[in-house]
N, C-alpha and C positions, 0 to 999 in steps of 0.2 A: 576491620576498623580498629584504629588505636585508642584510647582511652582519650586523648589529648583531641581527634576530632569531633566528638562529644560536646567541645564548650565550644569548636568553630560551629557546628551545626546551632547551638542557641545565639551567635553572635549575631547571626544570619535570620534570626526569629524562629527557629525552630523550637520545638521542645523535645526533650526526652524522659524516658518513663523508664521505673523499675516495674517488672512484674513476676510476683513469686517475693515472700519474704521468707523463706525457708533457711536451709545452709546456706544454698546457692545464692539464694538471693542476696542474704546479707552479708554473703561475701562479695558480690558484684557493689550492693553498698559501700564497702568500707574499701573496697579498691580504687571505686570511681573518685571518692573522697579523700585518698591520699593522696592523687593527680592534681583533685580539682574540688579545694573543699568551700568552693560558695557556686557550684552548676545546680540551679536550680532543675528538680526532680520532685516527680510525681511518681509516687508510688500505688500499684494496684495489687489491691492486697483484701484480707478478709476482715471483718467488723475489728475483730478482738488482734488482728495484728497491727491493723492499723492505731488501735491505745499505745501496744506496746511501739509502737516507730512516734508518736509524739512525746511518747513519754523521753526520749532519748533529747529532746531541745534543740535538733534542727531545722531552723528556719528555713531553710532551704527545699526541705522536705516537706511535700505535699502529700499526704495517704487521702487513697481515694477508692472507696469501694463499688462504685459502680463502672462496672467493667466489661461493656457492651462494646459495637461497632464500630460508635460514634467517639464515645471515648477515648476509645484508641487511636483510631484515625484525626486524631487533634497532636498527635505527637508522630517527631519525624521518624526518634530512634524506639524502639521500647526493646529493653535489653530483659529479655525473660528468661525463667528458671527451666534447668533442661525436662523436666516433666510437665510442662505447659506446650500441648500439641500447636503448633503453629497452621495444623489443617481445624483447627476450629474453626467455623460459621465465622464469630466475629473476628478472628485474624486476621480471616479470608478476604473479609470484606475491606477491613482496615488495610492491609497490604495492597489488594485492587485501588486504595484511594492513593496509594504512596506509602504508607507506612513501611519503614520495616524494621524486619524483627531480628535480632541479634542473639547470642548468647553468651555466655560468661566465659567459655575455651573459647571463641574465637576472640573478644578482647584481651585473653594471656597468648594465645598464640601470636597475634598482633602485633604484641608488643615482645613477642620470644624471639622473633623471627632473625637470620644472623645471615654472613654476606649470601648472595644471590636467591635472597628468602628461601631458605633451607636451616632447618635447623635441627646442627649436625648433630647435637645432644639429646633430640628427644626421640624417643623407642614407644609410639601406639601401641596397644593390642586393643583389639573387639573380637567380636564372635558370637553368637548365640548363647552358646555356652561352654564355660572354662574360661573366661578374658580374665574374673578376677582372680582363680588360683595360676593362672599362667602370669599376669600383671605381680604378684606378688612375690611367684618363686624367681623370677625375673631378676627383680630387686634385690631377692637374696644371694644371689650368686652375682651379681653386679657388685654386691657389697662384700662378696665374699673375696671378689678379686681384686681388693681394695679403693673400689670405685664410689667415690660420694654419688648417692642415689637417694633422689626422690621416687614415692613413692603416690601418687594422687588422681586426682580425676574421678570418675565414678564409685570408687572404690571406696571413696568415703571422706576424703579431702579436696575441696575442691581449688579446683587450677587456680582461683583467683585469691585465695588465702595464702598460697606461697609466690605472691608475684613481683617482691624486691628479693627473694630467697635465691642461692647460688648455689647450683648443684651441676657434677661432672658429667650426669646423664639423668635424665624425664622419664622414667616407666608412666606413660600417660594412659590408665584406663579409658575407654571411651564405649557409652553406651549408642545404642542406635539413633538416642535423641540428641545426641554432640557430634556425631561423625560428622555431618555436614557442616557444622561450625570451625572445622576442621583446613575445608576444601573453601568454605568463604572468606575466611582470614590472608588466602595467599602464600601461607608458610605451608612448605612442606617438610613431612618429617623426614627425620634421616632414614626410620624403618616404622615400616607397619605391620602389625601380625596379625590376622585375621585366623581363628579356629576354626571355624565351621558358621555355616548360615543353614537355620530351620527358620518357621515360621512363627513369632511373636509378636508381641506390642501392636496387635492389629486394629483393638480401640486408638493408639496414639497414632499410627501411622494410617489407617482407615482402609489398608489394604493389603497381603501379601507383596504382591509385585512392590508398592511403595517403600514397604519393610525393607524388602531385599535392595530396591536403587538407594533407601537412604543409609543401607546399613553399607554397601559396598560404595557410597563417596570416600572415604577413605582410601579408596583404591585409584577408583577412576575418575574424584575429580581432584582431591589433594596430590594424587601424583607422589609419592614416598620416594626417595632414589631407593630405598629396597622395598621390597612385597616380600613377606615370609610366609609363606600359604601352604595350607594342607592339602595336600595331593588327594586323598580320601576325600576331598566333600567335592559332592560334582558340581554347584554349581564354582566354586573358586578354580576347580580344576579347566572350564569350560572359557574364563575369563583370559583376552587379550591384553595386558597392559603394554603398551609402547613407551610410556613414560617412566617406567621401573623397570628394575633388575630384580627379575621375581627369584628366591630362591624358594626351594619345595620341601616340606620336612612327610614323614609315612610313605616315602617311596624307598627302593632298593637303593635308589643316589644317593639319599643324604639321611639325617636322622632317621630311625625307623625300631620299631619293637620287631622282634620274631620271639612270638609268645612271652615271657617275660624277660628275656634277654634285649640289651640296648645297645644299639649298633647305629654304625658309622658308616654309610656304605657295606660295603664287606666285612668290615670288620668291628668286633666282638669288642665292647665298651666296656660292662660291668651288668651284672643281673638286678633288677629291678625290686625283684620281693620284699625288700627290707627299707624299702620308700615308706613315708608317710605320706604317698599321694594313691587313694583307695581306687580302683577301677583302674583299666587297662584305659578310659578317655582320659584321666587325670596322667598315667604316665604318657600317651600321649602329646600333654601338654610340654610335658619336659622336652620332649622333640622338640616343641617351637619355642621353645625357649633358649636350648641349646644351639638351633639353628641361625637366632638372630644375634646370642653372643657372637657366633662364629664372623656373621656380618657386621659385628661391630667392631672387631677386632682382637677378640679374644679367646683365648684358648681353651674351648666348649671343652675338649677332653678330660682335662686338668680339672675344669669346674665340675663337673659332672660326679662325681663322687659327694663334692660339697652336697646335696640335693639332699643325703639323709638329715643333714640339721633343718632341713625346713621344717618350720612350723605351722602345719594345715589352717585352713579360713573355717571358722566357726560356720554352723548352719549346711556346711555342704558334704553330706556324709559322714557327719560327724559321731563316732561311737560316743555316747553317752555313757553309759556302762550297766550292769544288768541290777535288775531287784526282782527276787522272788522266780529267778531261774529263768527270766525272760531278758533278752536284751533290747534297748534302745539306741535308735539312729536317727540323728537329726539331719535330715537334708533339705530342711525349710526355703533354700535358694531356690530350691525346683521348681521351675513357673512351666513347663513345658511337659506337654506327655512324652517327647521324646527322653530327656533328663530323668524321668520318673523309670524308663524301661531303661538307661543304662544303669541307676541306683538298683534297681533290679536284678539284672544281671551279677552284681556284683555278690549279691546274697543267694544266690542260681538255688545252690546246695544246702539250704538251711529252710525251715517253717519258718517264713514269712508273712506277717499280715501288714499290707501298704494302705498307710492312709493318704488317699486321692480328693482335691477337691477343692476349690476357692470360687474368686474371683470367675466369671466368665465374661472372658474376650475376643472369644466364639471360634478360637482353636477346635480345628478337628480332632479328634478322639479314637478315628477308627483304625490310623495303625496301632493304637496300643490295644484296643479290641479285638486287632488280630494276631499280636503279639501272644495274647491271654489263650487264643486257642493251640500254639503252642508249646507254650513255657507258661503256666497259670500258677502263681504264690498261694498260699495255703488260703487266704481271707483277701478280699478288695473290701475295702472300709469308705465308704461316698460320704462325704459332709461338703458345705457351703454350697452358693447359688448355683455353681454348674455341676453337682454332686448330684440331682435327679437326672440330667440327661445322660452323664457317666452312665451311672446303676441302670440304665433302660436298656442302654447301648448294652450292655455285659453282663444283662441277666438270661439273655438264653445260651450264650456263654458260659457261666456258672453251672448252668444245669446241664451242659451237654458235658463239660470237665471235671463237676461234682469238687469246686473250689465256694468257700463261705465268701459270699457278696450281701452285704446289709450297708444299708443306711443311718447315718449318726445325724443328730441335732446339731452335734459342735465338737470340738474338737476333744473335750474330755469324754463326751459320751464313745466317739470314736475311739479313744483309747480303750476305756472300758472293753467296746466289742472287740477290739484287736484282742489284748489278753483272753478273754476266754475261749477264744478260737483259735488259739497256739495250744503247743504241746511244751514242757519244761524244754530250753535250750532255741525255744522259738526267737524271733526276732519282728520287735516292732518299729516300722520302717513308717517316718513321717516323709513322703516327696510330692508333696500336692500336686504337680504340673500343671499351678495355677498359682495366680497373685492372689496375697491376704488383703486385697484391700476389701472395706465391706468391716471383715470380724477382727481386724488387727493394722495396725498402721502400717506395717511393712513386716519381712518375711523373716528379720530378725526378732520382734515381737512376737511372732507365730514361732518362732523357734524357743527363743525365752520361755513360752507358756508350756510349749511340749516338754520341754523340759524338766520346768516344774510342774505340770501335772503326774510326770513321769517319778518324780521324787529324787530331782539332783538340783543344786543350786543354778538360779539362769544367771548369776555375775560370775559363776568359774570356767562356765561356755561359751560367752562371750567375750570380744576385744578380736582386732586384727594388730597383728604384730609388723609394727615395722611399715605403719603409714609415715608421711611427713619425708625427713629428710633423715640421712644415717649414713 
């Protein structure tokens, strides 16, 4: 849907609604509003957002905090923020009456769209995990090879904030809750990159299975003319697309590590060690990164060396630095227990104490309980809501491995027990594989605090380099 059918739908007596005043939202505001600045809109939103949208002197704008069934279903379009489950009770209901429900990428895509709805500029990536340091290193060797590149979408700019903006290629993050705004727009991209699918977002999506069909629309219902897919994850490996020209990165054909050497097929790239991208998943990612330059038309070889100037994404493995002979790692991104065992991995060889625990959205738990029995870190540290059924899962674990398993209040008290359960030269590893919501807005504030409780500034660890346009 274009932003301009918007005002044929109220001409018609329809109405339309914003819901979500967040970034998203208020960037879905001020877009609709450049198209079309007297379509009347009601906005669904909370007590104290809605002062601040009257205080702004919109006539047009209606803020409305009761935000039930009925509500909804009085409006034709309700264009909502991408962390608003659209498997809610009352969506559910509103949609069964007609409603429906939009999102803010598919009004940029919409209006992105270029001859034969393809749009030969823009480059998707998703994934479980890695979309945003793959979305990012993307960017930078796009821009390294002289290529005006945007950088937006999930990542922290949203689509609809650059939407008269002109750029020679779209690095478009996209999380599970935009894919399918993606495949409803009509525009297909010129490439999609998919990393790997585990199981997350099961509150928003209400299911595994769900997860997986709305995480892999981007494949099978957007239709991409290329698919960049990792050969390694079974299920992308297991997927027919008929509508794409899938290429494969982690196989002997095309991009691939052999231990930390980067290869081309057969042949021998350059050695990887002197990346700033930490884990063997992260150089990984450069495979699919280098794979879709290749599909775009550029010369991956050439770029590939560029790759030492990137500059790593805060919060995701991030060395902090040490105090008092211990070091700090901030991998606050971690919402997954699988994420949590490749952070893991990557410290194999050093005392380790990990602190596990947030948010529960009733992720299973017991391959990394079986992980523990046999690769176990020197201390497992449990704090937040799902940090009791953790430590229950891993205490006769603990005791059969003779690894430190205790329980924290919060995240400093976690600290606390991590340090005295190292040895000097230890390392203390924050990867929760879980969301902060509950004890911290988002997992950049859980990272900000780990930080400074740790005793390093949270504004020198923060910032992504090189969103927007460049």
């Amino acid at each position: 849907m274009r932003i301009s059918q918007l005002e044929e739908i109220t001409t018609r007596g329809g109405r339309v609604a914003l819901w979500g005043w967040g970034r998203e939202g208020r960037a879905a505001y001020h877009a609709i509003r450049s198209r079309l600045p007297e379509l009347p809109l009601t906005l669904f939103c909370s007590a104290s957002e809605a002062d601040q949208a009257r205080s702004m002197g919109d006539r047009w704008l209606c803020p409305a905090t009761d935000i039930g069934a009925e509500a909804l279903a009085l409006h034709a379009v309700v264009v909502k923020s991408p962390g608003i489950s659209p498997y809610r009770a009352e969506a559910l209901a509103a949609a069964a009456r007609g409603t429906r429900f939009i999102g803010g990428t598919e009004l940029w895509f919409a209006e992105h769209g270029g001859a034969e709805g393809i749009a030969t500029d823009v480059l998707c990536v998703t994934g479980t995990k890695g979309k945003s340091t793959t979305s990012a290193l993307l960017a930078h060797l796009l821009r390294c090879a002289g290529t005006r590149t945007a950088l937006a979408g999930n990542i922290g700019v949203p689509l609809l904030e650059l939407l008269d903006a002109r750029a020679d290629a779209w690095v478009v993050e996209l999380s599970s809750y935009q894919t399918r705004d993606v495949a409803a727009s009509g525009v297909r991209p010129q490439i999609a990159i998919v990393t790997n699918i585990f199981p997350e977002h099961l509150d928003w999506h209400g299911s595994e299975a769900r997860y997986v069909e709305d995480k892999l629309a981007l494949l099978t219902e957007a239709k991409p003319r290329i698919a960049v897919l990792n050969a390694a994850d079974p299920r992308l490996a297991a997927l027919f697309l008929p509508d794409s020209d899938v290429h494969w990165y982690g196989n002997s054909d095309g991009w691939h590590l052999r231990d930390d050497a980067l290869h081309r097929g057969d042949a021998f790239v350059m050695d990887t060690t002197s990346l700033p991208l930490p884990g063997r998943h992260n150089r990984g990612n450069l495979c699919a990164v280098l794979t879709a330059l290749e599909a775009f038309g550029l010369d991956a070889v050439a770029l590939a060396p560029r790759a030492v100037d990137f500059q790593p994404l805060p919060h995701r493995l991030q060395p902090l630095g040490e105090r008092d002979g211990i070091a700090y790692v901030n991998d606050s991104i971690s919402t997954t227990p699988h994420a949590t065992l490749a952070a893991l991995e990557l410290y194999r060889h050093r005392p380790v104490a990990v602190l596990v625990g947030g948010h529960d959205r009733g992720l299973p738990w017991q391959a990394f309980a079986d992980a523990m029995r046999e690769h176990s870190p020197s201390a497992v540290i449990t704090m937040g809501q799902n940090g009791p059924r953790i430590f229950d899962l891993l205490a006769p674990i603990a005791a059969d491995r003779s690894f430190v398993l205790e329980a924290a209040t919060d995240l400093a008290d976690a600290i606390d027990k991590a340090r005295k359960a190292l040895p000097a030269g230890g390392v203390v590893l924050l990867s929760p594989g879980a969301p902060s919501f509950g004890a911290y807005k988002d997992y950049t504030a859980r990272g900000r605090h780990f930080a400074e409780l740790a005793g390093f500034d949270p504004d020198a660890i923060s910032g992504i380099v090189g969103m927007g346009i460049a």
